[in-house]
N, C-alpha and C positions, 0 to 999 in steps of 0.2 A: 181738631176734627179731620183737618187735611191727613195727620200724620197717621190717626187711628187706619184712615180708610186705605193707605200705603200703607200700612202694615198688616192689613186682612189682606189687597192686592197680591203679597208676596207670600204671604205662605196659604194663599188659593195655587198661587203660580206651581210653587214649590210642590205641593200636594198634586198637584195633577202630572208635573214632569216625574215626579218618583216611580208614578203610576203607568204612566206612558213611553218610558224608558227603557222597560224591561227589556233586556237582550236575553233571552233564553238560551241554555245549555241545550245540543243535543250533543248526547254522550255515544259512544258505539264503540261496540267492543266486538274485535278480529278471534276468532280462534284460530291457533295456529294447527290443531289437529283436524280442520275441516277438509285440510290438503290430502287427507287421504279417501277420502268419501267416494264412490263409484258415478260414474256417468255426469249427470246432470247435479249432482249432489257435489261436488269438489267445486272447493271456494280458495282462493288465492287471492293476495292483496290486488291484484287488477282487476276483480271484479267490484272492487271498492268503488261505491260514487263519494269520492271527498268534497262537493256541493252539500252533501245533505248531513254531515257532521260538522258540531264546531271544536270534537272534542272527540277524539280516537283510539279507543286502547288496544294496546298489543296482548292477547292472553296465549300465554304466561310465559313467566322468569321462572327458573327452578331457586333455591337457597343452598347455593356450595356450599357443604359442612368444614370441606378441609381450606378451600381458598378464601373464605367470607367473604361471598360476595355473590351478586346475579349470577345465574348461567344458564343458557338455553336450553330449551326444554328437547327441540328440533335442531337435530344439529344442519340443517338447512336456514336453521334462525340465521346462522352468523356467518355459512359457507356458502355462497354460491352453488346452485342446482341444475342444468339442464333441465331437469322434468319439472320445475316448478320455474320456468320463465313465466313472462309475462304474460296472458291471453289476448293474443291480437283477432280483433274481430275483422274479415272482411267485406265492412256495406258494401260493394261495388258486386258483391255476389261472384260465381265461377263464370271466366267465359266458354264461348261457344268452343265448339271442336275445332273450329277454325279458327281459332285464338281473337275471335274477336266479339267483341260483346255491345249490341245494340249499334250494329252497324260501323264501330269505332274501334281502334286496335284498344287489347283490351290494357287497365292500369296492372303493372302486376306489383303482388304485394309488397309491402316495405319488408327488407330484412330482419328478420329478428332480432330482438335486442338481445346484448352479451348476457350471459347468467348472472343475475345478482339472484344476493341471502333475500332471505326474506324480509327480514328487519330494513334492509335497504329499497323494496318495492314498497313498502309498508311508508316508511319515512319519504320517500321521494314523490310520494303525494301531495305533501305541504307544496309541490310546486304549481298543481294544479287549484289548489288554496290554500294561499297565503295566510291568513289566517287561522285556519287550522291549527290545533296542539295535536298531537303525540304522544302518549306515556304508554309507559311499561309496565301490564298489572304483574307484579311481584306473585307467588304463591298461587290461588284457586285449591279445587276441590283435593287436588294432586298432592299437594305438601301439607302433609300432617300436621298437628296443631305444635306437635313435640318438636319438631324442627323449627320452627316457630320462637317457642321456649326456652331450648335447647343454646340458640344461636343471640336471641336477644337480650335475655335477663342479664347476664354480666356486662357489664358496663364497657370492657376496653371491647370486648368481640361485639357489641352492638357498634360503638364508633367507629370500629372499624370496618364491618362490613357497610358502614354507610358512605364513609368516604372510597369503597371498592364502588359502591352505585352511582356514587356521581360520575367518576371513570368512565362505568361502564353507560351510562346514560350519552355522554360527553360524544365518547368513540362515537355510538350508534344512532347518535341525532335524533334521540328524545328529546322531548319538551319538561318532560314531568316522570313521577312515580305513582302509581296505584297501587294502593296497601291492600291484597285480599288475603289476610288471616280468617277462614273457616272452621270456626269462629274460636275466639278468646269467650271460656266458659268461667272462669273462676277469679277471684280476688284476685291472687296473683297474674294472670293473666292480664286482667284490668289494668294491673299496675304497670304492668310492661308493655302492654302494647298505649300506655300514656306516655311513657318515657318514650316507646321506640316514633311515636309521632312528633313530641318534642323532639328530640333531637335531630331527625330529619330537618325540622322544617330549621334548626337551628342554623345546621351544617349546609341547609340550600341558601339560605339566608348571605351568610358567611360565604362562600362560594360567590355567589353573585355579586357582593360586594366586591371583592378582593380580584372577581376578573375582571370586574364589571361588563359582564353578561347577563341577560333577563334572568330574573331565579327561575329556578327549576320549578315545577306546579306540584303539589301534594295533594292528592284524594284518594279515597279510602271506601273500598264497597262493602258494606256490614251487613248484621242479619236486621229483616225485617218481623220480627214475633219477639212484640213486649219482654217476656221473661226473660230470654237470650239478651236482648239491647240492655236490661238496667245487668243483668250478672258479667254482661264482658266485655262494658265502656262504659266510661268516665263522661258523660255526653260535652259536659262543659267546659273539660279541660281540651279532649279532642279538637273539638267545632272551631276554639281559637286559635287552631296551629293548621286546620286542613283546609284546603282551600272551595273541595268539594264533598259532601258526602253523598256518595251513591246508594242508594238504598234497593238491596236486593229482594225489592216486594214484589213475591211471584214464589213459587212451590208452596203454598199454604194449603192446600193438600194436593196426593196422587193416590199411586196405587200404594204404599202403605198404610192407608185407610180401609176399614171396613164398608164402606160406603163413596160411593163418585162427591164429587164437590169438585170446586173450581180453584183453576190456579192459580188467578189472582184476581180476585174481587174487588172491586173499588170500594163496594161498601157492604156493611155485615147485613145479616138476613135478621127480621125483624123475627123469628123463630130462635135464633142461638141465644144459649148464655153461657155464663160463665168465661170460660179461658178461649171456646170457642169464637166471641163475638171478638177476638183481638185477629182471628186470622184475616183480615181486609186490609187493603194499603191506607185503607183513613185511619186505623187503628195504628199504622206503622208509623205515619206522618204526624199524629199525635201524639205519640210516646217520643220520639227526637224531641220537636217542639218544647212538649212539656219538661222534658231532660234539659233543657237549655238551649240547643242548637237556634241558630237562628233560620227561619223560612227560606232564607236568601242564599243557605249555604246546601240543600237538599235538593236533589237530584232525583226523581222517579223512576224508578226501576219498572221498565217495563217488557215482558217473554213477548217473544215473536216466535212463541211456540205454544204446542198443548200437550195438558197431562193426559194419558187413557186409562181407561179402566176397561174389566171385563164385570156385564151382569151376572149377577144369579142366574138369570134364568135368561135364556136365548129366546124363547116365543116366550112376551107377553110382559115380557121383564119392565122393571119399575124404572121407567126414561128420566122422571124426574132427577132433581139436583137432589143430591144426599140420601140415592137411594140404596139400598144392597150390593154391594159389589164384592168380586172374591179375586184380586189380583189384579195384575196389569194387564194393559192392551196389547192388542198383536204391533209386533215393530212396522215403521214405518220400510218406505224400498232402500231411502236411500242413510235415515241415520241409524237405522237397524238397532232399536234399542226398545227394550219391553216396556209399558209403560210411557211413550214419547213419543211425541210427531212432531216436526216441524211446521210451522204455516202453510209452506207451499205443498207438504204433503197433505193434511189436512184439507186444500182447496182441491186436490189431485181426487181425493174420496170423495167430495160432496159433487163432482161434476161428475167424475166418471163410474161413483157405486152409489150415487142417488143418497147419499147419508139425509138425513133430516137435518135441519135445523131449528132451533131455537134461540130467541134474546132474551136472558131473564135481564126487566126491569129495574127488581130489587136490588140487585149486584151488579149492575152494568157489565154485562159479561154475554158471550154466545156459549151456545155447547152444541156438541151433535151426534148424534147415535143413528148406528141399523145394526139390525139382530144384538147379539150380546156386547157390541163394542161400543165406548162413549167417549167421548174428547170433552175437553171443557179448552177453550181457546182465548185468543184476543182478536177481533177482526176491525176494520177500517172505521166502525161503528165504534165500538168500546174502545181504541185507542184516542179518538176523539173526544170522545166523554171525557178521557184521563188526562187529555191535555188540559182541556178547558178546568177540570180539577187543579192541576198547576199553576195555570193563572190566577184563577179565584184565592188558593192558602197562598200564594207570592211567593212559588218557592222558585230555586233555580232553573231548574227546566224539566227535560225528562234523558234518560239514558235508555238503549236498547242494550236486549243480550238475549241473540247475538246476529249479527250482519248475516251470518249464512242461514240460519233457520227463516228469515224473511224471502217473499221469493225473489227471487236478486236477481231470476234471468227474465222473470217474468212471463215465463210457461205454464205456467200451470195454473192461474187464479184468474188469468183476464183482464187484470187489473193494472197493467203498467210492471215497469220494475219496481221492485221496495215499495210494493203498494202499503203497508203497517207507517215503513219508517219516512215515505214519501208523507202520509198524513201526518206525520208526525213534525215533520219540518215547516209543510203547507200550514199545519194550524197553529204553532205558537207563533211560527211568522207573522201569522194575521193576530195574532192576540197581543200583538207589542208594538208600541209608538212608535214612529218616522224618526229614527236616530242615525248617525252618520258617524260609527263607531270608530276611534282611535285605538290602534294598539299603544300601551304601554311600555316604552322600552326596559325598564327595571323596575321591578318592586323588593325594598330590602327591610321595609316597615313590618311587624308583627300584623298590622291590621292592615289590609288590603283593601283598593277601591272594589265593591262590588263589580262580579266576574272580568276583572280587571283592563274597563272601558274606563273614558270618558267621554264626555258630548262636548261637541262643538257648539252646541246651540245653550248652554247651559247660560252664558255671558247675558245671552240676548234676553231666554228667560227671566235671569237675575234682572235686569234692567229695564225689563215693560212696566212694572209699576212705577217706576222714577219718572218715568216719562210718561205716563197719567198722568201722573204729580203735576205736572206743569199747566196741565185743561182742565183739573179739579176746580 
């Protein structure tokens, strides 16, 4: 009887620390062309809060056809810039004319720091958290699927632009690699981009053994719409060589619709069918799942931006979600692109052009129209909701994209800095157990401790029922 009741004790124990354990991923991803953005819109790795990321990507690497291997997109990636130093803020404000400020000679600024590349602003972060990773998303929208193909399918040009990445990882004080192939459509495809994650993770593997340095991290951001995930992965062969998968749930409609809809809907509209009801991130997080992937290894993709549309009709026009539309919206000031606002533009309209707003329920989602223009968004509301969805299916955490569409200076919403990604770290914070996280120094196993922690407290858990045992 003793020994039954010691054996419910421990796997009650067990069952609750699995539960209470969770350390959440927050992902966040840098674009490196934000540097060119006018006024208030130019983003630089110094405006980066490395607090509210555990997990940092560089976008993007280009794919050298002739050297096999990474290459920067920016060639400010890897040369030091003047125009792209660090932004030093100064809180002590200007002083007076008489060089003094609040009756006290005034402090004058620190020197500017010497020019570093970008990649070096970017990495020299991890100083202000240690903890932190760093990887380098590979590819985006930029590199063709064919270069892609082109570069991977033969077997010696794959190994070897792989072992050119470790190099180039090494140099530039990455942590890891992020695989954005947009996207693998066909059988073939599938096959290759299986092999080309095997082998990575092979070659990190191996690497890390032989220097005995922490291996390098592997994840990988895919599409999120069913038909695309089963025609261009392998879900089950991937899931056990990547460390994270990123799921880029969010464009599931814009303005190439005949009708407004929303970017990224948590959940489908009790009105769609068919192929329609798969565009929501439950329908996303279901098809991984069901493909094999395990909960543990999926990552939430969530916009810190919105899609626009233009209505039919200017006066009177049908504000509703999925109503008539004929094209995209008017560009934002600062990312000046048809069809796109950023968050902080977005808050910029509704305070100072009175936009309306709305929260549809059914889709945990905002949107907001005046005259013929309509945003569908994510605000401080529905990114909460999408955490708390994260905890509930147990999946790894959530990822942002991207750090500068958030308003980062905090001008324009009222709402702090990184009001989106500030919620976003405030709420799985709170939805995860009292742990007292260990970095790992190597992992060279194929199966990896979950997001590769352990607890210190795990012994003492183990051991409270033994010691019931003894008052039984």
């Amino acid at each position: 009887m003793k020994l039954c009741i010691v054996i419910f004790l421990l796997l009650t124990t067990i069952f609750f620390h699995s539960i209470n354990s969770q350390q959440f991923i927050v992902g966040c991803y840098f674009t490196n062309w934000a540097q060119h953005r006018q006024g208030l819109g130019r983003f630089l790795p110094s405006h980066i809060d490395p607090s509210l990321c555990t997990h940092l990507y560089y976008a993007f690497a280009n794919i050298d056809m002739i050297n096999r291997g990474p290459s920067p997109f920016e060639v400010n990636d890897v040369k030091p810039s003047p125009a792209t130093s660090p932004v030093i803020v100064n809180e002590l404000g200007k002083p007076a004319v008489n060089g003094r400020l609040n009756g006290k000679q005034a402090i004058k600024s620190p020197a500017p720091p010497p020019p570093m590349s970008m990649y070096e602003q970017f990495n020299i972060l991890k100083h202000k958290n240690p903890q932190m990773k760093t990887l380098l998303s590979l590819g985006g929208a930029s590199v063709n699927a064919t270069q892609f193909r082109t570069m991977f399918e033969p077997d010696k040009m794959r190994r070897e632009f792989i072992r050119n990445t470790i190099k180039y990882l090494r140099k530039y004080k990455f942590d890891g690699l992020d695989l954005d192939w947009e996207f693998p459509e066909t059988e073939t495809d599938r096959r290759i981009f299986s092999l080309l994650v095997h082998d990575y993770r092979f070659e990190f593997q191996n690497e890390a053994f032989t220097t005995d340095r922490a291996r390098l991290l592997l994840t990988a951001a895919v599409a999120a719409y069913r038909p695309k995930i089963e025609a261009g992965y392998d879900i089950k062969e991937i899931a056990s060589y990547l460390d994270y998968i990123n799921l880029m749930a969010y464009d599931y409609h814009g303005s190439w619709n005949a009708y407004t809809g929303f970017n990224s809907p948590l959940y489908p509209r009790s009105s769609e069918k068919g192929d329609k009801r798969l565009l929501n991130q439950q329908a996303t997080v279901d098809t991984w799942i069901e493909g094999g992937c395990p909960p543990s290894k999926l990552v939430l993709g969530l916009g810190m931006y919105g899609r626009t549309f233009k209505l039919k009709q200017k006066k009177n026009g049908d504000t509703k979600p999925y109503g008539p539309a004929k094209g995209a919206g008017l560009p934002g000031n600062f990312t000046a692109s048809n069809g796109f606002l950023s968050y902080y533009e977005i808050c910029d309209l509704i305070k100072k052009q009175k936009w309306h707003t709305e929260y549809d329920k059914e889709q945990q989602v905002p949107f907001a129209y005046k005259d013929d223009q309509w945003v569908s968004f994510d605000n401080q509301e529905s990114i909460e909701k999408k955490c708390h969805y994260v905890a509930e299916r147990r999946l790894a955490g959530a990822m942002i994209w991207s750090l500068d569409f958030d308003d980062f200076t905090g001008g324009f919403c009222g709402q702090g800095k990184y009001p989106l990604l500030t919620t976003v770290k405030k709420t799985l914070d709170s939805l995860q157990g009292p742990t007292t996280p260990h970095r790992i120094h190597r992992t060279t196993q194929t199966t990896v401790t979950n997001h590769g922690y352990f607890y210190s407290h795990s012994l003492v858990l183990l051991f409270f029922p033994i010691f019931i045992y003894h008052f039984i």
